[in-house]
N, C-alpha and C positions, 0 to 999 in steps of 0.2 A: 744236401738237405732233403735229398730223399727222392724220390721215383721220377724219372722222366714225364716230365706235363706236357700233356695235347690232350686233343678230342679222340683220340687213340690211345691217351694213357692207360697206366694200374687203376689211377683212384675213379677217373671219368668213369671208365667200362666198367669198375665194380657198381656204383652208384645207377648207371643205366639198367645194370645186369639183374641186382638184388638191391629194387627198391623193401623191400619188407627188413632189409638188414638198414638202413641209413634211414636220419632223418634230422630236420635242418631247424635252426630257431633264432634267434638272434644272440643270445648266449651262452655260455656252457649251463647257467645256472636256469635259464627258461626252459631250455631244453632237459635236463634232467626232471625238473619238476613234472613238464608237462608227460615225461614216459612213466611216473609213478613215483619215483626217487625221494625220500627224505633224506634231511640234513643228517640224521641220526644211523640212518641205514647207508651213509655215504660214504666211499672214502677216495681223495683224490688226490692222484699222483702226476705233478708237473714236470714237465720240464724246463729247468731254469734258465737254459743259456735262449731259449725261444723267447721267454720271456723277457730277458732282457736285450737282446737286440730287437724287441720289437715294442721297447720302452719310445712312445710317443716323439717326432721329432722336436717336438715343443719345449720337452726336458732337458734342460745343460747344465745345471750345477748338482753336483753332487745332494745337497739337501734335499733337492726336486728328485731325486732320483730315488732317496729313499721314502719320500712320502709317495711318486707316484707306485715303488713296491710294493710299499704298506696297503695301499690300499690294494691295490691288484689281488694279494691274501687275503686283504679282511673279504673281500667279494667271495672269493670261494673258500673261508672258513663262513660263510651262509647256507652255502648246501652241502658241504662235507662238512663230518663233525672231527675227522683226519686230514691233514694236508701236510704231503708230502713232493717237497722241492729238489729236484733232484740236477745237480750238475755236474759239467768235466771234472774227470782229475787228470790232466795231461801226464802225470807221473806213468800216468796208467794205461793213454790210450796208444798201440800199437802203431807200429811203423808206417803200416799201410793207410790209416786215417790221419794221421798227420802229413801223408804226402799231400791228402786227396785237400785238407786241410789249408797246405801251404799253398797247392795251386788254386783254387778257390780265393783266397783273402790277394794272392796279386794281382785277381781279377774283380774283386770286389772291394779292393782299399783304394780310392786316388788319392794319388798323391799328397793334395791339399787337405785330406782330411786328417791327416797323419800331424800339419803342421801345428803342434804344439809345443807346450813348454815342456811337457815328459815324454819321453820320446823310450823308456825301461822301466821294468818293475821296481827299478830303485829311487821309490818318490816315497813321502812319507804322508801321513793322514794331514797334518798343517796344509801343505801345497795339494793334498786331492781337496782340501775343502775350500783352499783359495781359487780352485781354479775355476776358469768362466766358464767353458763348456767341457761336461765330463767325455761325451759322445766318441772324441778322437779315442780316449783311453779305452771303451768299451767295446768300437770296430778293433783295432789291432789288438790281433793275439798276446803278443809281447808286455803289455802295460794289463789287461782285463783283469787277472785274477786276483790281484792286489785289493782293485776298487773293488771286486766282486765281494772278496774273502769280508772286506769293511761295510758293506751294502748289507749283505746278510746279516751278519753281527748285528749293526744297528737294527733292522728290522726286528730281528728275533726277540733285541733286546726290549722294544717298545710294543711286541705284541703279547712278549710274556705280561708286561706290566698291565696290559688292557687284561691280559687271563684274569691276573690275579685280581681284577676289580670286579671281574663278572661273578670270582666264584666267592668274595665277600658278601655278593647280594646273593648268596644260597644258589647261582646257576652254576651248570657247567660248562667254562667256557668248551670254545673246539683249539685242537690242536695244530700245532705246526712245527714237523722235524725239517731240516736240511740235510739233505743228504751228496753235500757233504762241503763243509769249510773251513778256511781253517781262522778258530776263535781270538788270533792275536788280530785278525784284521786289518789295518793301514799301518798297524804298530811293531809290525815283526819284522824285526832287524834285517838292517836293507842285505847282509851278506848270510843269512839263514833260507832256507829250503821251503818249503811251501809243507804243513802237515796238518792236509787238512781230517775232520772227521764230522761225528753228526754232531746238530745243536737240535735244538729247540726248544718250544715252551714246554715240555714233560719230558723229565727223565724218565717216567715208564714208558713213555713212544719211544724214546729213543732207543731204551735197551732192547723193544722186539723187534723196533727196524736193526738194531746190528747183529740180533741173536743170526738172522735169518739172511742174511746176505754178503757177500763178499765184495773186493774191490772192485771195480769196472770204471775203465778209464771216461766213456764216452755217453753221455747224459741220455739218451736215446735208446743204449742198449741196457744202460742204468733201470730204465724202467720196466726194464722187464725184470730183472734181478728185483728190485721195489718191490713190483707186485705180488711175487713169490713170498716176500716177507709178508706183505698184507695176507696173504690166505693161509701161510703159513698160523699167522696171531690169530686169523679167524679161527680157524679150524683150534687151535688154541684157547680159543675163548676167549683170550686178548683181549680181542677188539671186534665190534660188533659193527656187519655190512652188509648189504645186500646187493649193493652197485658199486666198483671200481669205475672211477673216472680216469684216463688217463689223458691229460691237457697237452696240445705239444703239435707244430705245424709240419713236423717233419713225416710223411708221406713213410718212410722206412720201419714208422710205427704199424704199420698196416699188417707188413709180412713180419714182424715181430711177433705181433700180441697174437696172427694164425697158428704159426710155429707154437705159442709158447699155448696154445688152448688145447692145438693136438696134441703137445706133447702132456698137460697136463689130466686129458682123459684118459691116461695111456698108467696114468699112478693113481695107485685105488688108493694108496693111505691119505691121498688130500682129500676128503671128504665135505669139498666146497663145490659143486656142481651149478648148486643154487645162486650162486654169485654170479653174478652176472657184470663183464669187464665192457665197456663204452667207451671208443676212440673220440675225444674232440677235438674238432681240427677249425680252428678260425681262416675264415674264406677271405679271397677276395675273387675281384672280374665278375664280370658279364653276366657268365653262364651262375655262380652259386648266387647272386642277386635274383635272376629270372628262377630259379630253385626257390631260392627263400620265399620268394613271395606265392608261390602257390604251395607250401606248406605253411605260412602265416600273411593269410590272407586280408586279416584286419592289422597289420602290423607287427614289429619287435620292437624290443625294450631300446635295441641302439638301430643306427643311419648305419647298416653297413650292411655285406656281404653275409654274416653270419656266422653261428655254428655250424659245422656238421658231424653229425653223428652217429658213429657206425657201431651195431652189437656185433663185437667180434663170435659170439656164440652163433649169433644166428647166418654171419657170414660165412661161418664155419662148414654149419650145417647143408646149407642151400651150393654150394662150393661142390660138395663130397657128395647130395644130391644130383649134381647136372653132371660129373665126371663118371661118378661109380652106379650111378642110377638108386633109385628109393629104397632100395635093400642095404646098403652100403652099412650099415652097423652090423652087416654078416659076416664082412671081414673081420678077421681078426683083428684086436689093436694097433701090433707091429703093424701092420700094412696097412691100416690106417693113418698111422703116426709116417709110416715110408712116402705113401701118398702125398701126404701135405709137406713132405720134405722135400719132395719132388717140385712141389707146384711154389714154393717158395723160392728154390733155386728157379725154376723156371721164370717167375717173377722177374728175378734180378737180368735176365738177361735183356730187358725192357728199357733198359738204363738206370742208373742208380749212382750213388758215389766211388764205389769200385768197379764198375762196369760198364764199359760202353754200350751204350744200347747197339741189341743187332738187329731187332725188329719190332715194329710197335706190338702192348700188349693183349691189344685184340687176336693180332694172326698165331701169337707165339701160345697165348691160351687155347685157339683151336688146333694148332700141332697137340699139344698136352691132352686134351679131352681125346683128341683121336688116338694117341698114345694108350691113354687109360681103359679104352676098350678093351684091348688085349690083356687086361686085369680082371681076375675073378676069384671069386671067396675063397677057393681051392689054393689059390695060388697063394705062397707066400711069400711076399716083396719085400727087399732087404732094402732097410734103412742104414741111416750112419749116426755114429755119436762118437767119433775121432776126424781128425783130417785126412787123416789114410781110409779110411771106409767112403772117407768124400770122395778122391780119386779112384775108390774103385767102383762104387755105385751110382755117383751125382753126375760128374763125369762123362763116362757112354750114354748117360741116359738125355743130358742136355745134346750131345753129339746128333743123336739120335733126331732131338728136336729139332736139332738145327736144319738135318736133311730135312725132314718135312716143309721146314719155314723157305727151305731154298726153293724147293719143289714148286711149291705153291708162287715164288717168287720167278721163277722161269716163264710161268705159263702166263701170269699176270702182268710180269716185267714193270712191279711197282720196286721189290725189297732188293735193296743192293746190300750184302753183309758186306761187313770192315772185314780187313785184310788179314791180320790175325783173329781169324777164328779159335785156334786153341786156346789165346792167348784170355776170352771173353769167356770161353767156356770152364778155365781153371779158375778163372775171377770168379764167376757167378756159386761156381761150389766152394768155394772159400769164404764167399759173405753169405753162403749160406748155414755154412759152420759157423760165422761168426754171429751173424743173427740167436742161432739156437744157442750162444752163449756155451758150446763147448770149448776143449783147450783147443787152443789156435797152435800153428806150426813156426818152428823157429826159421825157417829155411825158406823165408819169402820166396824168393830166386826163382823157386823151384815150383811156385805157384804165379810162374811171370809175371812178378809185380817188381816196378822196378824203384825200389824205396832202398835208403840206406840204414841199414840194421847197425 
């Protein structure tokens, strides 16, 4: 579910580091407002599986489940005039995230939650709408995408019908694609496959989100694929933006949307500069309560921990700022683009879902900065865009890190590294190939993961 949490974590230290990049509100929709944002200049890209396991525990029967969806949409078809939901396609999601997958839900499923009347996806829409509490089906893997593929269906189907009343009265409703389910819903023969694809209330959303994207198994890395389609339609003249919201608790959003902003100043034919992309991340604890409130001091709209939100540009910016110092647009592209590919694998080594943490991300950023010195305009630093370029430049270079982080750990005798160190360091350049959404390698093995292919 994304980056290792402490007061040492990615998201804390970024949040301490570049307060001008983050800022907190009580909702996604307060917060966008109050940075400038219109509903008309919006467009927002969710992610659905966060969304639904983080449907209210109050919620149990299926019906409840899809009004409290419906509404969770109509709230943000108020400031995006776009809304794009994005979830699994497990057809799709590789070996390595369904181990990490599996071991997760045996530690996240008791037993007694499981004990239901459906116990496999072969239940049919009658008994999901008889049943008392939908909750068990939505924790285990095994039963979710059934209720999901039926959830969406209906939502889409009673949001088109509110479109179509708005645009009787002369407005224009806002949209909303799903990216991705499949339209036979609780109704698809119990011994048929799962084929899902996009719905929504416009067929013209729907054809630029597919013009512009390809399959992605895992809803998280989905939305970076999404977003490329949103600027792709902009820059197209499609669709009209000036703010990307991307909705989603998963922390892995972070190094994603860096990755994908370096790599997108790096192509001059996207001619979206001007877009500006915003991570929102629903808080909770202590520390983003005592946050909230000295960024809204007379109150938020809701009793909670909050929004927060982070301008991946300007995180960007201040990043490549503190590493390369105030000149840093003197490098070239590539070595711009290598740097931030650097500092993402570096990331992962912090802990993450294929990576054991090796040291918190305070120390492993000051090995990196200190790294980065040895970097100059002059110099031309080789990035990767295959798995093989990973092993031969991500690689020595996290190695590299590591002696630093030990070094530092000798003299301080706080950081004990895990035992296999190669074993973290071929992890961390692999999720960070797979972040950047290049092709992945078929020979897990050989990037010591130990999943069955």
């Amino acid at each position: 579910m994304g980056f290792a949490s402490s007061d040492r974590g990615l998201k804390r230290c970024l949040i301490k580091s570049y307060p001008d990049a983050t800022y907190r509100a009580g909702s996604a929709r307060q917060g966008l407002e109050e940075l400038g944002a219109s509903p008309q200049q919006t467009v927002a890209i969710i992610d659905g599986n966060c969304l639904l396991l983080g449907v209210h525990s109050s919620v149990l029967t299926f019906e409840e489940y899809v009004s409290s969806f419906a509404a969770t949409l109509r709230r943000a078809m108020l400031y995006a005039h776009v809304v794009i939901l994005c979830t699994d396609n497990p057809s799709e999601v590789p070996p390595t995230k369904r181990a990490t997958q599996k071991a997760r839900d045996s530690k996240m499923i008791p037993a007694q939650q499981l004990n239901s009347e459906i116990h496999s996806d072969a239940y049919t829409r009658e008994s999901l709408e008889q049943c008392v509490t939908c909750r068990p089906l939505v924790i285990n893997r095994a039963t979710r995408y059934r209720l999901f593929d039926e959830l969406l269906v209906r939502v889409v189907r009673l949001l088109s019908a509110e479109a179509a009343a708005v645009a009787q009265m002369g407005e224009t409703p806002a949209i909303l694609v799903v990216d991705e389910a499949d339209p036979r819903g609780a109704t698809r023969p119990l011994d048929e496959e799962r084929r899902p694809q996009l719905i929504g209330t416009s067929v013209t959303a729907i054809e630029w989100v597919g013009l512009a994207r390809k399959a992605h198994g895992e809803a998280d890395v989905k939305l970076r694929a999404v977003e490329w389609a949103v600027r792709w339609a902009i820059d197209a003249k499609r669709v009209a933006a000036q703010i990307i919201a991307v909705i989603t608790i998963d922390t892995d959003a972070i190094a994603i949307a860096f990755d994908q902003h370096a790599t997108r100043l790096t192509n001059e034919r996207l001619g979206t500069d001007a877009v500006v992309t915003v991570l929102c991340f629903k808080e909770q604890g202590k520390f983003a309560k005592e946050q909230l409130a000295i960024f809204q001091p007379n109150g938020v709209e809701y009793d909670s921990a909050g929004v927060l939100l982070i301008d991946v540009g300007a995180l960007h910016n201040a990043i490549m700022d503190r590493v390369l110092g105030d000149h840093w647009e003197a490098f070239t592209p590539s070595s711009r683009r290598a740097v931030s590919q650097r500092f993402v694998a570096t990331c992962a080594l912090s802990g993450c879902d294929f990576v054991q943490s090796m040291a918190p991300y305070d120390v492993l950023f000051s090995a990196f900065a200190l790294a980065m010195r040895e970097v100059t305009p002059t110099l031309e630093l080789k990035g990767w865009s295959t798995s093989a370029e990973a092993r031969i430049h991500a690689v020595p270079f996290l190695r590299h890190i590591m002696s630093v982080v030990n070094g530092q750990a000798a003299r301080k005798r706080k950081i004990t590294p895990i035992e296999d160190t190669e074993r973290a360091l071929l992890n961390a350049a692999w999720v960070a190939v797979y972040w950047s959404d290049s092709p992945l390698p078929r020979d897990y093995r050989a990037w010591m993961f130990d999943v069955d292919v």
